[in-house]
C-alpha positions in Angstrom: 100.1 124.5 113.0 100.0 110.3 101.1 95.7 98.0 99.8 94.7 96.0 97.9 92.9 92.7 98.3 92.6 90.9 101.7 90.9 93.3 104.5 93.9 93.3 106.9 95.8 95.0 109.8 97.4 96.9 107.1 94.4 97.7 105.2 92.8 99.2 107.9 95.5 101.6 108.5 95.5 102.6 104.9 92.1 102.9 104.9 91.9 105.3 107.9 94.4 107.3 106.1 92.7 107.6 102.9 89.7 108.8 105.0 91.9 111.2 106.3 93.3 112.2 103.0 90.0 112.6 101.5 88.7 114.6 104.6 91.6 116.9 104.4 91.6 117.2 100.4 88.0 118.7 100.5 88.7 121.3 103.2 91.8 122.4 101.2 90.4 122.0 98.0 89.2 126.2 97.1 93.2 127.0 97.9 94.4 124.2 95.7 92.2 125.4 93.1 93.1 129.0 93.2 96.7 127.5 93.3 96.2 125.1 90.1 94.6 128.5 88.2 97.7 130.7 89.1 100.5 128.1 87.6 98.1 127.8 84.4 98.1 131.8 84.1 101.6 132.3 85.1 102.8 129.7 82.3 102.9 132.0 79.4 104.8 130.0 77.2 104.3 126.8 75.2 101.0 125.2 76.0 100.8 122.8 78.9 100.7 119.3 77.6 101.6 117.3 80.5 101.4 117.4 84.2 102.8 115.1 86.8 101.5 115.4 90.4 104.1 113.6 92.9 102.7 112.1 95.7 99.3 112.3 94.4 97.5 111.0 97.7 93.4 110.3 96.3 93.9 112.6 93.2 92.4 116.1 94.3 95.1 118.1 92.6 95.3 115.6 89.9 92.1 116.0 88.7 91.6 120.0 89.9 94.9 119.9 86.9 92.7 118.0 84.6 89.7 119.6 84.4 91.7 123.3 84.5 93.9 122.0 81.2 91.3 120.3 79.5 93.9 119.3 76.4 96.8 117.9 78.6 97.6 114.6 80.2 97.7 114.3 84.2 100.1 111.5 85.5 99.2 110.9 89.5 102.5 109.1 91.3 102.1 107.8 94.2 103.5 104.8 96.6 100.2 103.1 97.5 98.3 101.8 95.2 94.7 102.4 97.4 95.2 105.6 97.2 95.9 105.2 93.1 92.3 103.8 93.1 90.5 106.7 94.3 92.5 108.8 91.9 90.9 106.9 89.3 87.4 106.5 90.1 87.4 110.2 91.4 88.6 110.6 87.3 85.9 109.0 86.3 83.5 111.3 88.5 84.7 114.2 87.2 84.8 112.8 83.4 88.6 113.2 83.0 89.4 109.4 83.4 90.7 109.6 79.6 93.4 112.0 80.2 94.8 110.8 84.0 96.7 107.9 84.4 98.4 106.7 87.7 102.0 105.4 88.3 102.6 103.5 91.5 106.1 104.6 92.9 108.1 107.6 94.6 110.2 110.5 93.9 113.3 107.5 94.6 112.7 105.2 92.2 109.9 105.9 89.9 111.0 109.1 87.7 112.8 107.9 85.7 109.8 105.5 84.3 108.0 109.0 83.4 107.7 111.4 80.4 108.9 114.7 80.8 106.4 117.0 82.0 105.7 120.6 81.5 104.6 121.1 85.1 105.3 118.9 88.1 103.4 119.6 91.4 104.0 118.0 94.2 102.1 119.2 97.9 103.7 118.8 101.3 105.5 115.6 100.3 109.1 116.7 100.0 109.8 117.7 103.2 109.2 114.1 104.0 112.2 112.8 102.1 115.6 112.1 103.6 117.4 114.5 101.5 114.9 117.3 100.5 117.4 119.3 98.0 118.3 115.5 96.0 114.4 115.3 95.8 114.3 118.9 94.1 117.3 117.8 91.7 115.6 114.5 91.1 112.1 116.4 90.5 113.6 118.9 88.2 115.0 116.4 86.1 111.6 115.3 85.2 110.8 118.8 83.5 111.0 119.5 79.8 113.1 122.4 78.5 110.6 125.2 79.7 108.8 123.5 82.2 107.9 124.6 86.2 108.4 122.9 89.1 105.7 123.9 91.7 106.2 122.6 95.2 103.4 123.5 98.1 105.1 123.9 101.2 105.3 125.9 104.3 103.2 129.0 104.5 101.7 130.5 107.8 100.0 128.2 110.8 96.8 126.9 111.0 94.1 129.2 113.5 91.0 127.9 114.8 89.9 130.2 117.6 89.9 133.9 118.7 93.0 134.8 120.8 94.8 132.1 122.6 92.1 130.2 122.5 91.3 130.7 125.4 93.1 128.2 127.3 96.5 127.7 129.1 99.1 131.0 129.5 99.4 133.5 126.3 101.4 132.1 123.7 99.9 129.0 123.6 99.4 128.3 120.0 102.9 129.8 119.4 104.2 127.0 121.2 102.2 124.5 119.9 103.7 125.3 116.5 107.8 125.8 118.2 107.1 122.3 119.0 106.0 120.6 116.1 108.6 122.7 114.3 111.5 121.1 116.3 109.7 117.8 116.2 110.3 117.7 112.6 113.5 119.3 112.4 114.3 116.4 115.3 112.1 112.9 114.4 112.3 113.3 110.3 115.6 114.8 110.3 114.6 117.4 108.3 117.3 120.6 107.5 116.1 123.1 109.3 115.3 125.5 105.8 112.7 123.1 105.3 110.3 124.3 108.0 110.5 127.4 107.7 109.1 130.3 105.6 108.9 131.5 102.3 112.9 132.1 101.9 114.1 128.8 102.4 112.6 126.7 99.5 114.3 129.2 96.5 117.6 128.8 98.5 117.2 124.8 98.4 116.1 125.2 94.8 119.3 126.7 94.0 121.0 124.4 95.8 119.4 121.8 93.6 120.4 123.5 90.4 116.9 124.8 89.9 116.9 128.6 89.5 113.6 130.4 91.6 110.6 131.7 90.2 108.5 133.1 92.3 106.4 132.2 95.2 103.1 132.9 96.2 100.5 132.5 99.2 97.4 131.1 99.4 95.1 131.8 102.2 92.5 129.0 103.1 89.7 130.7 105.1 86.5 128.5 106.7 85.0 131.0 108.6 82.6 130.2 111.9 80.1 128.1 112.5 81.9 125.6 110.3 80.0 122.4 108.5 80.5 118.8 110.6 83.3 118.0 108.1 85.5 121.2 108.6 85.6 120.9 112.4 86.2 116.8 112.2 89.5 118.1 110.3 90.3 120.5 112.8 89.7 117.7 115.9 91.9 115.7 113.8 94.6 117.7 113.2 94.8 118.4 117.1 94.7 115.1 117.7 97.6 114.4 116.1 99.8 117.5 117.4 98.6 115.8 120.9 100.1 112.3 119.3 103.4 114.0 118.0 104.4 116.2 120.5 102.1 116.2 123.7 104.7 114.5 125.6 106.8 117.3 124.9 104.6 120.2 126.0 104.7 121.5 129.9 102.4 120.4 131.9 99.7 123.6 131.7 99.8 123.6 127.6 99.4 119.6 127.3 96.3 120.3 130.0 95.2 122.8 127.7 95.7 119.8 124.4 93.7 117.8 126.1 90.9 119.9 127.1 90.2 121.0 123.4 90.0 117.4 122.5 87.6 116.3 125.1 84.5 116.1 124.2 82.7 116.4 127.2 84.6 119.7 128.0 82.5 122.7 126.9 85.8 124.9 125.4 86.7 121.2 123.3 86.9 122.2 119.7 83.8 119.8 119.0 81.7 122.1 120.9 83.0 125.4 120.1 80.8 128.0 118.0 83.6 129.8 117.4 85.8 127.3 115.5 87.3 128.5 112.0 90.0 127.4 110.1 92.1 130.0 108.9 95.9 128.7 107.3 98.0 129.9 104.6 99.8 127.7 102.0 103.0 128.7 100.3 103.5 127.2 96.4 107.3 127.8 95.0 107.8 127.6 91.4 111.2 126.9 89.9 112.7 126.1 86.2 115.7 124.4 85.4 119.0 125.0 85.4 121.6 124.5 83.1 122.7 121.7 85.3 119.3 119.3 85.5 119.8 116.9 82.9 117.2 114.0 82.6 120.2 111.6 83.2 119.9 112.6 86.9 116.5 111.4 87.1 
């Protein structure tokens, strides 16, 4: 298996997902940084004197950037300006407030307002778009001469228990993640390269005139018993496959859904000794092609 004043509806919302955002950026956070470290060694070249982060959510990677380049400047974009805020102050935390700044906008429209960076990074945001490959191009545009675009996405399904968990006919976490797949493919009209493995991203690179690096894996491991925060991700994460595609499951796997998120069920994942988290995150890297000109930003 990314408001300001007046405490609204809408506030609310964004301030469940920041929670969310800041929940999930601190169990991911030893792969990102073990991500962040690889680009920095793989870069050879001229040294790195500016990194953008796309989609920059509450700033984890931004800052993890930051701290790991300690003479370059870290732009955070990102569409909501909440999320913007915590970017900052979690700058000022980590005493790298002078060399992050934030940009309010999207891979769409906001570019072009950008200086060329040396690496762009951008996690699990472009298979959002409506036209992945146009966000590459537009993306690629933004790099200087020898710069890298790195893009985190696919890699191998997230794991939580032993087996089958236990729970509804073999295969059930196989289907689990058939369905979401072709929930995606279906609801976001995503091409169908874009949820799959490690060989799609470099051909949609190349379509976007970007030529292929290399790509690497990144295994996050949270082995059993996990701390409170870990296993309120996992809950979370179930209960949003149960929100996407439980409707969609037959009748003996959605049973199974909803016995892992009820509480008062001793095999729910809030009870479980057993819970882990083991997942695997993919990073691509590309560098321009003849053909990426900053005008196409």
């Amino acid at each position: 298996m990314t408001t300001p004043a007046g405490h609204d509806h809408h506030s609310d919302q964004w301030d469940k997902q920041l929670a969310s955002l800041e929940r999930d950026g601190r169990v991911s956070s030893p792969w990102v940084s073990q991500a962040v470290q690889w680009l920095i060694d793989d870069m050879a070249g001229p040294p790195i004197e500016h990194v953008v982060d796309v989609g920059a959510g509450p700033g984890f990677a931004a800052c993890a950037f930051a701290e790991a380049l300690p003479s370059a400047r870290v732009t955070a974009l990102d569409p909501t300006a909440s999320f913007l805020e915590r970017t900052r102050e979690r700058a000022r935390e980590r005493g790298v407030a002078d060399r992050l700044s934030t940009h309010e906008g999207d891979i769409d429209s906001s570019l072009s307002a950008l200086a060329s960076a040396d690496l762009v990074w951008s996690s699990h945001v472009v298979h959002h778009t409506a036209d992945p490959v146009d966000a590459l191009r537009k993306l690629g545009s933004l790099l200087t001469a020898d710069g890298r675009l790195a893009i985190a996405e696919g890699g191998l399904p997230m794991r939580v228990l032993p087996g089958d968990y236990g729970l509804g006919a073999p295969g059930f976490p196989a289907r689990l993640d058939a369905t979401l797949d072709e929930y995606a493919v279906r609801e976001w009209g995503l091409p169908e390269a874009a949820t799959g493995g490690a060989k799609d991203w470099p051909v949609m690179f190349g379509d976007a005139g970007l030529v292929p690096v290399q790509s690497r894996t990144f295994l996050l491991d949270r082995p059993a018993p996990l701390h409170d925060t870990v296993r309120a991700y996992v809950v979370a994460q179930f209960a949003k496959v149960r929100e996407q595609v439980g409707d969609r499951l037959d009748r003996a796997d959605a049973r199974a859904l909803d016995r892992l998120l009820d509480a008062s069920d001793q095999v729910s994942l809030i009870r479980r000794p057993d819970l882990f988290v083991l997942s695997a995150s993919t990073v691509h890297i590309a560098a321009r092609g003849s053909a990426t000109t900053a005008a196409e930003r």
